[in-house]
ZADO-1210 file (C-alpha; in nm, 4 decimals, padded with zeros to 6 digits):
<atoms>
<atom x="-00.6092" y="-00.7121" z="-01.1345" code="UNK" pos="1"/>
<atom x="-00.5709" y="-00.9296" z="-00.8537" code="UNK" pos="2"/>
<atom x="-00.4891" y="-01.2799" z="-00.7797" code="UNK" pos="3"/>
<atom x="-00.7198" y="-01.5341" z="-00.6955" code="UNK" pos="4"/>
<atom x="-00.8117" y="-01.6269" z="-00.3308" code="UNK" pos="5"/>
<atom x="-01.0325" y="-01.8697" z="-00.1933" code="UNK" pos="6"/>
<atom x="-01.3659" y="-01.7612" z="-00.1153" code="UNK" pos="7"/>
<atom x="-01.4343" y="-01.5422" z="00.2284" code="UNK" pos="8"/>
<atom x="-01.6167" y="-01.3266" z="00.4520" code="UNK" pos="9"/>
<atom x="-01.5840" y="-00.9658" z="00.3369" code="UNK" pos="10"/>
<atom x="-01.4546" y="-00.7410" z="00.5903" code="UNK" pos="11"/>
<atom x="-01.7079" y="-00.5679" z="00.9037" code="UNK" pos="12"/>
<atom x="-01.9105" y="-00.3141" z="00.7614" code="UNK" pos="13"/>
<atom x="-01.7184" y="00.0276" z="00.7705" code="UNK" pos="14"/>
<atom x="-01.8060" y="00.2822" z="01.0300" code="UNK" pos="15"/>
<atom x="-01.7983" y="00.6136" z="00.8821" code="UNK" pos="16"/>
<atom x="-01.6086" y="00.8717" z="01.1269" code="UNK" pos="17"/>
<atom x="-01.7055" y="01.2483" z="01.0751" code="UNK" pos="18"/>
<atom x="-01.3908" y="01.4414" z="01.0479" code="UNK" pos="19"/>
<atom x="-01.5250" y="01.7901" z="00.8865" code="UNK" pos="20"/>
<atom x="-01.8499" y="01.9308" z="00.8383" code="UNK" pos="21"/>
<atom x="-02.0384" y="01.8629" z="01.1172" code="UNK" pos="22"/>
<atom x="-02.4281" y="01.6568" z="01.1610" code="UNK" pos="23"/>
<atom x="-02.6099" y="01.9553" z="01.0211" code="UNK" pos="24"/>
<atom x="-02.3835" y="01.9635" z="00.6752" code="UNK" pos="25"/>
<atom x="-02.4369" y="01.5745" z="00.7014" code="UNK" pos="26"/>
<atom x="-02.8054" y="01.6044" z="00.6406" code="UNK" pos="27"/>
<atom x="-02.7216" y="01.8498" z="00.3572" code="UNK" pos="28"/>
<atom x="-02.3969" y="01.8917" z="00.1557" code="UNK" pos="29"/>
<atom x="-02.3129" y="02.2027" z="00.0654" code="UNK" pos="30"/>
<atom x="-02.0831" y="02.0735" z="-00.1950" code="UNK" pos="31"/>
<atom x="-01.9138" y="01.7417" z="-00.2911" code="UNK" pos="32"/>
<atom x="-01.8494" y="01.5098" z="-00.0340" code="UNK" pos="33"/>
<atom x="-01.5057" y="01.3707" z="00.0429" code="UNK" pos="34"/>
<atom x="-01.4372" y="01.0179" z="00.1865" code="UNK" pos="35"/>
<atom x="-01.0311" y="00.9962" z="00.3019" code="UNK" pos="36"/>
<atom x="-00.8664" y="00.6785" z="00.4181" code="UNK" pos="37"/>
<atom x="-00.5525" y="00.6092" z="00.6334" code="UNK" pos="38"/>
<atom x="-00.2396" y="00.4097" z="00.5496" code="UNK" pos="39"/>
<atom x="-00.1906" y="00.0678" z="00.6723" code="UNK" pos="40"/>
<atom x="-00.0943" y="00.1391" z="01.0818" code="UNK" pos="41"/>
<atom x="-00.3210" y="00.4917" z="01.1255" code="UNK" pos="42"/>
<atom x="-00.6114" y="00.5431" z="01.2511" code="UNK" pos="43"/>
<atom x="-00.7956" y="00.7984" z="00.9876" code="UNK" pos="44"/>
<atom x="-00.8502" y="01.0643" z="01.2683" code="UNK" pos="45"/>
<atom x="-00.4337" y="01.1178" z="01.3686" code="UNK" pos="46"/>
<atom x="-00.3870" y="01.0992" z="00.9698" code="UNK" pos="47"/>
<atom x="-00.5913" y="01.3018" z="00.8514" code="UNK" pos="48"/>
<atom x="-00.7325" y="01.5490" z="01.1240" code="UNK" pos="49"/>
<atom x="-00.4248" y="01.8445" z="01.0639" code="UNK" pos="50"/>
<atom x="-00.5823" y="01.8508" z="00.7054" code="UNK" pos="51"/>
<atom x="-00.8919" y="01.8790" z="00.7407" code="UNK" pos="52"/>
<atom x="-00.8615" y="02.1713" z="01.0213" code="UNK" pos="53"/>
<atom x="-00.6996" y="02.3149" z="00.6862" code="UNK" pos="54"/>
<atom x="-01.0468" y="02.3040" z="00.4997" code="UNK" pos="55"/>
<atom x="-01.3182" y="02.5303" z="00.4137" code="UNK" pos="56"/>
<atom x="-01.5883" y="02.5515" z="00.7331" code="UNK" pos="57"/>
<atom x="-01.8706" y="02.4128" z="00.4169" code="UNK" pos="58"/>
<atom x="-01.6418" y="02.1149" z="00.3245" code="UNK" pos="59"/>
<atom x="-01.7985" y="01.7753" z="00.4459" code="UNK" pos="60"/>
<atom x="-01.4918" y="01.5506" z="00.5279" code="UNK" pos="61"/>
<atom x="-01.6250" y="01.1548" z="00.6223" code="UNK" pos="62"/>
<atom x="-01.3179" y="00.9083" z="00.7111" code="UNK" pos="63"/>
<atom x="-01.2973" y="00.5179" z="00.7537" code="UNK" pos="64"/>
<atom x="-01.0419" y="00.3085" z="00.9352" code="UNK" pos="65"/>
<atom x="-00.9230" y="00.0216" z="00.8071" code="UNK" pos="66"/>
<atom x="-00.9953" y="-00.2996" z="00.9676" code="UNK" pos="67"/>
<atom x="-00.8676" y="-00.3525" z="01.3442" code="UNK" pos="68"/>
<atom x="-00.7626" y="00.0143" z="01.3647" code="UNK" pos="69"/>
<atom x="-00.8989" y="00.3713" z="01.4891" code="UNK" pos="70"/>
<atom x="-01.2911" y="00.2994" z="01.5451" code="UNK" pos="71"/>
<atom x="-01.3230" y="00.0019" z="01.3141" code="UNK" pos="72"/>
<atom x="-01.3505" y="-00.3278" z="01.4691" code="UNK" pos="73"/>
<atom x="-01.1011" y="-00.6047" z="01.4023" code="UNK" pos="74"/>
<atom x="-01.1809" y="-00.8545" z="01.0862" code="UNK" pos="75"/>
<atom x="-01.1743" y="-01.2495" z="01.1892" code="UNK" pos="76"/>
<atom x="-01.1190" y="-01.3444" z="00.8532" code="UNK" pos="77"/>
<atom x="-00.9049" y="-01.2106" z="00.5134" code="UNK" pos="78"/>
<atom x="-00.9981" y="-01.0256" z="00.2566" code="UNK" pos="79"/>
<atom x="-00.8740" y="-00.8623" z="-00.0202" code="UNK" pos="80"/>
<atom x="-00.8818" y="-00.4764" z="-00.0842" code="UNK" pos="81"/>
<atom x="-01.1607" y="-00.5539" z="-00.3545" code="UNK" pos="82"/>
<atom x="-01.3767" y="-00.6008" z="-00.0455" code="UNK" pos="83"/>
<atom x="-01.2652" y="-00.3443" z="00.1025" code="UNK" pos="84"/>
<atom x="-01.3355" y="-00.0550" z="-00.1526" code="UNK" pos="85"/>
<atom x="-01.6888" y="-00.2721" z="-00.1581" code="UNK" pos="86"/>
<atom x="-01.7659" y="-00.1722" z="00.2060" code="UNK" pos="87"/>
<atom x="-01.6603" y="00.1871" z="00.0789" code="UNK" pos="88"/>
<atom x="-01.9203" y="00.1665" z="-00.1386" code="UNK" pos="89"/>
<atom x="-02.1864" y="-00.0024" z="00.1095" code="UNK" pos="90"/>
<atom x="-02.0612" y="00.2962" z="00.3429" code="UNK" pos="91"/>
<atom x="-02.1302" y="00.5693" z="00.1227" code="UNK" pos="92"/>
<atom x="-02.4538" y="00.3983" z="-00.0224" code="UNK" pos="93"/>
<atom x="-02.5953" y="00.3623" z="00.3624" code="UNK" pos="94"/>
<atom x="-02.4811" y="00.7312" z="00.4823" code="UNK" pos="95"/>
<atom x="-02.7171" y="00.8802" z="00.1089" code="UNK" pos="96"/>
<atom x="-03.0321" y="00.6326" z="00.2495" code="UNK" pos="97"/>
<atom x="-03.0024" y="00.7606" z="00.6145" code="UNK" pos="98"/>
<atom x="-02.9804" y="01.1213" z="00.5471" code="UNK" pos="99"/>
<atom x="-03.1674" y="01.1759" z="00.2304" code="UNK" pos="100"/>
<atom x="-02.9076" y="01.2846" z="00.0472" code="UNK" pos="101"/>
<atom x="-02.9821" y="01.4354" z="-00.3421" code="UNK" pos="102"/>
<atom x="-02.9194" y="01.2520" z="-00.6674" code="UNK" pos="103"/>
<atom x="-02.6809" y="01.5381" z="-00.7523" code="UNK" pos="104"/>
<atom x="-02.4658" y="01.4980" z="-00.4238" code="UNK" pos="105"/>
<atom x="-02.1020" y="01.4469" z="-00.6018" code="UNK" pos="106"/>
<atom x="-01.8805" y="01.1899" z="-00.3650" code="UNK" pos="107"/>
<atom x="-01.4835" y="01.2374" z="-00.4065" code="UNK" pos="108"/>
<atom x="-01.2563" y="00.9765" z="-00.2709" code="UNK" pos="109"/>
<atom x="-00.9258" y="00.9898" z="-00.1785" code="UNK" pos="110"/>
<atom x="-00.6701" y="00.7319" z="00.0073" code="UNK" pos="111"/>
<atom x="-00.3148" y="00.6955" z="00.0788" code="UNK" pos="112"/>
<atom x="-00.1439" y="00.4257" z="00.0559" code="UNK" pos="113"/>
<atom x="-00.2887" y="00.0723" z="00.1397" code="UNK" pos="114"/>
<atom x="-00.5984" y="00.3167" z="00.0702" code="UNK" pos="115"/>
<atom x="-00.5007" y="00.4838" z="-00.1870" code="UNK" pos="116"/>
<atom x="-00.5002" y="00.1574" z="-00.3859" code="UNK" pos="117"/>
<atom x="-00.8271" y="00.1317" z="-00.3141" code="UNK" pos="118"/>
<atom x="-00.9115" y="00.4470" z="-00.4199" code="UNK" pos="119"/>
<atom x="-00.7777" y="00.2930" z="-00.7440" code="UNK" pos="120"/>
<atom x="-00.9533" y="00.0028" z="-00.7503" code="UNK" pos="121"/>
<atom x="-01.2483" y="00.2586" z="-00.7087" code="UNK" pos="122"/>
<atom x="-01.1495" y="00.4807" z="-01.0191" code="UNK" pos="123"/>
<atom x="-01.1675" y="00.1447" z="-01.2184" code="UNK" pos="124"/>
<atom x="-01.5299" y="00.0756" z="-01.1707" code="UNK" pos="125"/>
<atom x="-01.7660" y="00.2403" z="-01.4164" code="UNK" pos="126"/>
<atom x="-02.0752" y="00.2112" z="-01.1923" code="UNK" pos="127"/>
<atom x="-01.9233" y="00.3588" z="-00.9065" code="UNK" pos="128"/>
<atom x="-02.0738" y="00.6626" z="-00.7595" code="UNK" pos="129"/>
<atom x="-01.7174" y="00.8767" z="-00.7214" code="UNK" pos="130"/>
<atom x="-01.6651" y="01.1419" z="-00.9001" code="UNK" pos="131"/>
<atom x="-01.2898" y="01.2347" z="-00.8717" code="UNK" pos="132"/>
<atom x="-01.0399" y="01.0136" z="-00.6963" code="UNK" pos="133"/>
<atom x="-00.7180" y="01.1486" z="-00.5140" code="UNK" pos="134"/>
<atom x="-00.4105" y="00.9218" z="-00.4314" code="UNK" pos="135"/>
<atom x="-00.1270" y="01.0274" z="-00.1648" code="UNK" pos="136"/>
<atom x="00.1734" y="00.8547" z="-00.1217" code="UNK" pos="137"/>
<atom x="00.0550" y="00.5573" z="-00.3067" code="UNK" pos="138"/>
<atom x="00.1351" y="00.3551" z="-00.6037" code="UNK" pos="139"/>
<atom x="-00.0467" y="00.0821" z="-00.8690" code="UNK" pos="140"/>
<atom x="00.1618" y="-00.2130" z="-00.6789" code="UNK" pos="141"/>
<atom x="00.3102" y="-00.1462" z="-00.3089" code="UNK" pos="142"/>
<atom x="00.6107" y="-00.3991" z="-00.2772" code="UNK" pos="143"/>
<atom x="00.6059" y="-00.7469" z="-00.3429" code="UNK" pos="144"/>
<atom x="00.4009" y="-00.9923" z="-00.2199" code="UNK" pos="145"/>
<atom x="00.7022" y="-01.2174" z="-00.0609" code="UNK" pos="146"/>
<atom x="00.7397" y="-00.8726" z="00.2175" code="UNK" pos="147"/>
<atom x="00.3483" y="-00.8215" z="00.2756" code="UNK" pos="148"/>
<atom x="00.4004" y="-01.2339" z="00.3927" code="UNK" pos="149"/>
<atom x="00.6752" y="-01.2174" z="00.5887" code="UNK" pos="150"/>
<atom x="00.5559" y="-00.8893" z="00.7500" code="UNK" pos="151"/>
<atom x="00.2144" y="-01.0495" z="00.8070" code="UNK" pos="152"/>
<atom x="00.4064" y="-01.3206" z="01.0287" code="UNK" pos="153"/>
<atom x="00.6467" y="-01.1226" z="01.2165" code="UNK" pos="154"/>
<atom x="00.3259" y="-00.9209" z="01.3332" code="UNK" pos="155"/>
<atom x="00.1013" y="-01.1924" z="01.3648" code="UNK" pos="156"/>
<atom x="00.3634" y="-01.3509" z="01.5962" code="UNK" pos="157"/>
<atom x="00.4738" y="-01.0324" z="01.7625" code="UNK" pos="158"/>
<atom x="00.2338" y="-00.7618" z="01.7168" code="UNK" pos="159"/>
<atom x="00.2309" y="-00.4276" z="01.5963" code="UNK" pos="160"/>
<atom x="00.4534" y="-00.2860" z="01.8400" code="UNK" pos="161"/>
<atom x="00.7522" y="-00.4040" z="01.5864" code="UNK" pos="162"/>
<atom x="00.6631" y="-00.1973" z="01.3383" code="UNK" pos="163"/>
<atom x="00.6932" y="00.1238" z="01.5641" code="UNK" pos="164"/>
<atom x="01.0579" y="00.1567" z="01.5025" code="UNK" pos="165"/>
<atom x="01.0479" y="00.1311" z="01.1077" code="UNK" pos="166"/>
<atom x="00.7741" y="00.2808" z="01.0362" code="UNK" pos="167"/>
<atom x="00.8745" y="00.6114" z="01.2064" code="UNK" pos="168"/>
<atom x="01.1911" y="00.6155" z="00.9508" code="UNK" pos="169"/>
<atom x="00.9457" y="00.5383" z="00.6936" code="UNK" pos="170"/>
<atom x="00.6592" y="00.7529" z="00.7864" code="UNK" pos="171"/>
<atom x="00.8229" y="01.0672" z="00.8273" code="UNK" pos="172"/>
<atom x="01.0355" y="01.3409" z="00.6190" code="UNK" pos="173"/>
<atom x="01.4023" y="01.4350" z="00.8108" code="UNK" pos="174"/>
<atom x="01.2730" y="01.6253" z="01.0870" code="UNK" pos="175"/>
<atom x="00.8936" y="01.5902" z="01.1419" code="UNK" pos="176"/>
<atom x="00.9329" y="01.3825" z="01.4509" code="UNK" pos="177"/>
<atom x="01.1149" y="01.6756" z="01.6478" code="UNK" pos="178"/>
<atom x="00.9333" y="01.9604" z="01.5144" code="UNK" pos="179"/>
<atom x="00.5622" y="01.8013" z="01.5143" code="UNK" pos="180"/>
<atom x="00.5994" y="01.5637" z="01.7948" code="UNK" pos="181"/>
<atom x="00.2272" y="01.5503" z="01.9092" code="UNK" pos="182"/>
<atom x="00.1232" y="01.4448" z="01.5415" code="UNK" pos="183"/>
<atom x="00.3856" y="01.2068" z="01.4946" code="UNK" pos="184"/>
<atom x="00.3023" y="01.0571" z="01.8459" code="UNK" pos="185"/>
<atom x="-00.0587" y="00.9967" z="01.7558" code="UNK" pos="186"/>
<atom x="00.0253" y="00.8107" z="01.4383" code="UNK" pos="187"/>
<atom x="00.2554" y="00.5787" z="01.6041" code="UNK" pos="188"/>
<atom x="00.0344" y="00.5356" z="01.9138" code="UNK" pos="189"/>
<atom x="-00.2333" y="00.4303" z="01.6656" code="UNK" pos="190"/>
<atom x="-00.0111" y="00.1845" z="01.4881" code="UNK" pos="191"/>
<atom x="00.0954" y="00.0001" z="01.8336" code="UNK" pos="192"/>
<atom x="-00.2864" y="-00.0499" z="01.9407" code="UNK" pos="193"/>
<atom x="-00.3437" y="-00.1500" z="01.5836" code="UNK" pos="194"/>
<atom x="-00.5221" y="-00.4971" z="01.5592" code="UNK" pos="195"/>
<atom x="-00.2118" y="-00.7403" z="01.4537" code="UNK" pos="196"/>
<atom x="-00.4347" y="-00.9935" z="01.2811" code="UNK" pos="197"/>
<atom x="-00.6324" y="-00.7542" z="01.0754" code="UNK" pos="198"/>
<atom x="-00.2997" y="-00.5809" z="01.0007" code="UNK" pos="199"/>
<atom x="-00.1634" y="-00.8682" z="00.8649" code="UNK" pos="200"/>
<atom x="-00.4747" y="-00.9434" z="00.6683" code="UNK" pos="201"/>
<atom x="-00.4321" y="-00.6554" z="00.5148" code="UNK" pos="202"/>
<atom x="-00.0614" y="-00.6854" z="00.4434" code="UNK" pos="203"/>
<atom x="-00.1602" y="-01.0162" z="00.2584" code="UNK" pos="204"/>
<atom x="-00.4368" y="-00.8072" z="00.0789" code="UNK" pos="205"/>
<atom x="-00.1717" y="-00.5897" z="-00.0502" code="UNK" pos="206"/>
<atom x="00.0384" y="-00.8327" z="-00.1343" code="UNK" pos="207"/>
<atom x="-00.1770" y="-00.9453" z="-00.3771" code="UNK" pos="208"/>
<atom x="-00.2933" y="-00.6454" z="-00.6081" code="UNK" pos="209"/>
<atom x="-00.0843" y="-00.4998" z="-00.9164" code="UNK" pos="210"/>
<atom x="-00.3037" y="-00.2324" z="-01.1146" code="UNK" pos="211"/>
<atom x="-00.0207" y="-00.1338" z="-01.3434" code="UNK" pos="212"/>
<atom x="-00.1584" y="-00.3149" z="-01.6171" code="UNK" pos="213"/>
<atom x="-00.5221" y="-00.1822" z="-01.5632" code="UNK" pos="214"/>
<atom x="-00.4753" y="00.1800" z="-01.5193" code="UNK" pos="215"/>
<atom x="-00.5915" y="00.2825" z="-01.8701" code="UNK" pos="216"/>
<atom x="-00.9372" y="00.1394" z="-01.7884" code="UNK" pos="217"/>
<atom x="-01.0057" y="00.3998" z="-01.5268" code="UNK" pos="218"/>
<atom x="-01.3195" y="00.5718" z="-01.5370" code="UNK" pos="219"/>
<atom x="-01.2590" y="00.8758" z="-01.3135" code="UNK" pos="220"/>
<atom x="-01.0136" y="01.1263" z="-01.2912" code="UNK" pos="221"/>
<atom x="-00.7033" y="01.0823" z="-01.0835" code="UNK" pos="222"/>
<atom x="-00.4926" y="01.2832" z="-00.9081" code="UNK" pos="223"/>
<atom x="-00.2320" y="01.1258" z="-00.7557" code="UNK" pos="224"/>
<atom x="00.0029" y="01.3095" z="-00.4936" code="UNK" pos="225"/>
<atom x="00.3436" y="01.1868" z="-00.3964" code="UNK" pos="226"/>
<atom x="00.5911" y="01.3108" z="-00.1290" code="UNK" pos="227"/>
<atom x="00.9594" y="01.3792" z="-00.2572" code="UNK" pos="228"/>
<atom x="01.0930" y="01.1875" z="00.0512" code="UNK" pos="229"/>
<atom x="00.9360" y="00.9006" z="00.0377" code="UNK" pos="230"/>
<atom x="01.1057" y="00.5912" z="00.0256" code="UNK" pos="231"/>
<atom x="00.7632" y="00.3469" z="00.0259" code="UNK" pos="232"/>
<atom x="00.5831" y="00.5011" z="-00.2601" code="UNK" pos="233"/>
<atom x="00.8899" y="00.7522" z="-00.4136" code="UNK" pos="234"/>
<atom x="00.7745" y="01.0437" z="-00.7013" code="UNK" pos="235"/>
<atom x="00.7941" y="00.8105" z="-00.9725" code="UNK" pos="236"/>
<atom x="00.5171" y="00.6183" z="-00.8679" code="UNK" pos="237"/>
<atom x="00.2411" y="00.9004" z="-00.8750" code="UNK" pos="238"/>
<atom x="00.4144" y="00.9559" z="-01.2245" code="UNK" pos="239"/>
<atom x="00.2928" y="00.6781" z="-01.3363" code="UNK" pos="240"/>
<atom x="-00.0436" y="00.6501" z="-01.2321" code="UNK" pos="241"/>
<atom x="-00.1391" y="01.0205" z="-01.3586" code="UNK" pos="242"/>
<atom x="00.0401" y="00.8898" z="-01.7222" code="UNK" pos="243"/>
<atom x="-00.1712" y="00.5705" z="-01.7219" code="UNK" pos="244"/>
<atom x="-00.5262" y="00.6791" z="-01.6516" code="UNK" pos="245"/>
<atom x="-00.7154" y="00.8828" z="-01.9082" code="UNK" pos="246"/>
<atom x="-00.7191" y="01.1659" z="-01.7193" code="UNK" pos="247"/>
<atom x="-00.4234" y="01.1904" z="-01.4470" code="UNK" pos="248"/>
<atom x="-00.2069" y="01.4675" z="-01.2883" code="UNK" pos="249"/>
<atom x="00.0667" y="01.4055" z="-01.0429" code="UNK" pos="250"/>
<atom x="00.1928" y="01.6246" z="-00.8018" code="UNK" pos="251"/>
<atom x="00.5116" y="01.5848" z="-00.6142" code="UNK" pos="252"/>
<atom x="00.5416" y="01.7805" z="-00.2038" code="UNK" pos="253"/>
<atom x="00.9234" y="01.8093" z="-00.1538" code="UNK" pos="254"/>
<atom x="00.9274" y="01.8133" z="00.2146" code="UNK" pos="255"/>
<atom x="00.6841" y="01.4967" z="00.2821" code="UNK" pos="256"/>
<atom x="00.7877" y="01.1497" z="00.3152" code="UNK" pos="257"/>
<atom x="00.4708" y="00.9037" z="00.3328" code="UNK" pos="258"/>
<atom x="00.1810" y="01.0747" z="00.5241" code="UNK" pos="259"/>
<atom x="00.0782" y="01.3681" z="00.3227" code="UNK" pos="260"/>
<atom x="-00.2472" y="01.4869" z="00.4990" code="UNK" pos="261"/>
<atom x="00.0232" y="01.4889" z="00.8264" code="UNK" pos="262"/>
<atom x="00.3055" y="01.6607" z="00.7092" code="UNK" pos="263"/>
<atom x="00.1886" y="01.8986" z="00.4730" code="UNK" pos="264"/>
<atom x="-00.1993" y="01.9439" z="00.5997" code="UNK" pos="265"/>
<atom x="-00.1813" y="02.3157" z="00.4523" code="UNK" pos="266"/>
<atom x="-00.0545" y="02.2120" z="00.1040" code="UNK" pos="267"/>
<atom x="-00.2941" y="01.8919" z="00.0649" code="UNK" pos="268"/>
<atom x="-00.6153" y="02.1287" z="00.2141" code="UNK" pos="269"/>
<atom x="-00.5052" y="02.3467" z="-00.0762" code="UNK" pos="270"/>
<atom x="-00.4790" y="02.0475" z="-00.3282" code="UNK" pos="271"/>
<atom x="-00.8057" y="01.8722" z="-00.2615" code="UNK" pos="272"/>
<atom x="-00.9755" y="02.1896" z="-00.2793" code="UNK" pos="273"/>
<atom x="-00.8122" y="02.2982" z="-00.6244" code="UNK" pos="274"/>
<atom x="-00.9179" y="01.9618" z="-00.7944" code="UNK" pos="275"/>
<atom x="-01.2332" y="01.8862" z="-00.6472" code="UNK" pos="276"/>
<atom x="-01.3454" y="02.2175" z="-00.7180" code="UNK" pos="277"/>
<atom x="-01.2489" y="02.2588" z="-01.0435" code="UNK" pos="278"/>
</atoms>
């Protein structure tokens, strides 16, 4: 699934933020509970927050950041994204203790990108307490693992600020930026105050997993959600995930490039809610 690496520190214990549902629903899910991550560069607030003001007033909506980014601290050491959908785990586990949650409490997960491969990592394990698991804009193996290096260095040596540029080509469908400027802004704010060591730990992390061989061992349902202009993790790639795992569907948003839950909050409220519900 992954390659070998030496022996490390798993990354700071996640800090779950509370995007939808409020302290009250917290204490005592009306329904399933969904846990959303950001792509590598967003904090899981600017991401995700035009979704969830999408989502039913009962829905409970709990983000993470990754590493160095949004509310998370920075990591002093790598680690790989098995350690990573670990602490999702721990995170999950810890918020159930605190606030008494039921046996029967269902947990979704969903991720996109760097996150969404986690999310896959997730749908692997058999013991894992998610029910369903959602991709967006993601893929089984994201690029090769001589880029995630030599991106790792250029940040590492010249921070995240470098990335702005690119990533708003990358990011974004023909358009967005003018006609949602105060979204756009948020994401790329959140990328330049991004921690550039973590983010290069984590573009090493990525540069090390390939689940295209392993997909037929999930244990959870998968939907997996692509953008028809995206350039990062193109149609083709959902495709595949949704015909590997035992039980997959793909869906394909025309006008969204590689930040779903930004540029198409109504559609993706609408798509969470039709497969987590059903």
């Amino acid at each position: 699934m992954t390659e070998a690496v030496d022996a490390h520190p798993a990354p700071p214990a996640l800090r779950p933020v509370l995007l939808h549902g409020g302290e009250a629903l917290l204490a005592d899910p009306e329904g399933p509970v969904l846990v959303v991550g950001p792509s590598l560069g967003t904090s899981v607030t600017a991401l995700w927050e035009p979704t969830v003001r999408e989502m039913h007033p009962g829905s409970l909506v709990i983000g993470w950041d990754l590493p160095g980014h949004g509310e998370q601290p920075p990591a002093s050491e790598p680690f790989c994204l098995e350690d990573l959908a670990d602490s999702v785990e721990a995170m999950v586990d810890q918020l159930a203790a605190e606030h008494g949650w039921e046996a029967g409490v269902s947990v979704d997960v969903a991720g996109v990108s760097v996150t969404g491969l986690v999310s896959l990592i997730l749908a692997l394990r058999p013991d894992t307490r998610f029910r369903r698991v959602v991709t967006l804009c993601s893929a089984a193996a994201i690029g090769t693992p001589e880029a995630w290096h030599q991106r790792a260095d250029l940040v590492e040596r010249a921070g995240t600020p470098t990335m702005v540029a690119g990533s708003a080509e990358r990011w974004f469908a023909p358009g967005f930026l003018a006609s949602h400027a105060e979204i756009a802004t948020n994401l790329l704010r959140s990328l330049q105050y991004a921690d550039r060591h973590s983010y290069a730990h984590i573009c090493r992390a990525l540069g090390q997993v390939d689940l295209r061989e392993h997909l037929s061992d999930a244990a959870r349902p998968v939907l997996a959600v692509a953008g028809g202009q995206g350039t990062v993790c193109p149609p083709e790639e959902a495709e595949f995930i949704a015909a590997q795992v035992p039980e997959g569907r793909a869906v394909t948003l025309d006008d969204v490039a590689h930040l779903a839950p930004a540029e198409a909050p109504a559609e993706v409220a609408h798509l969470l809610k039709e497969y987590l519900d059903d």
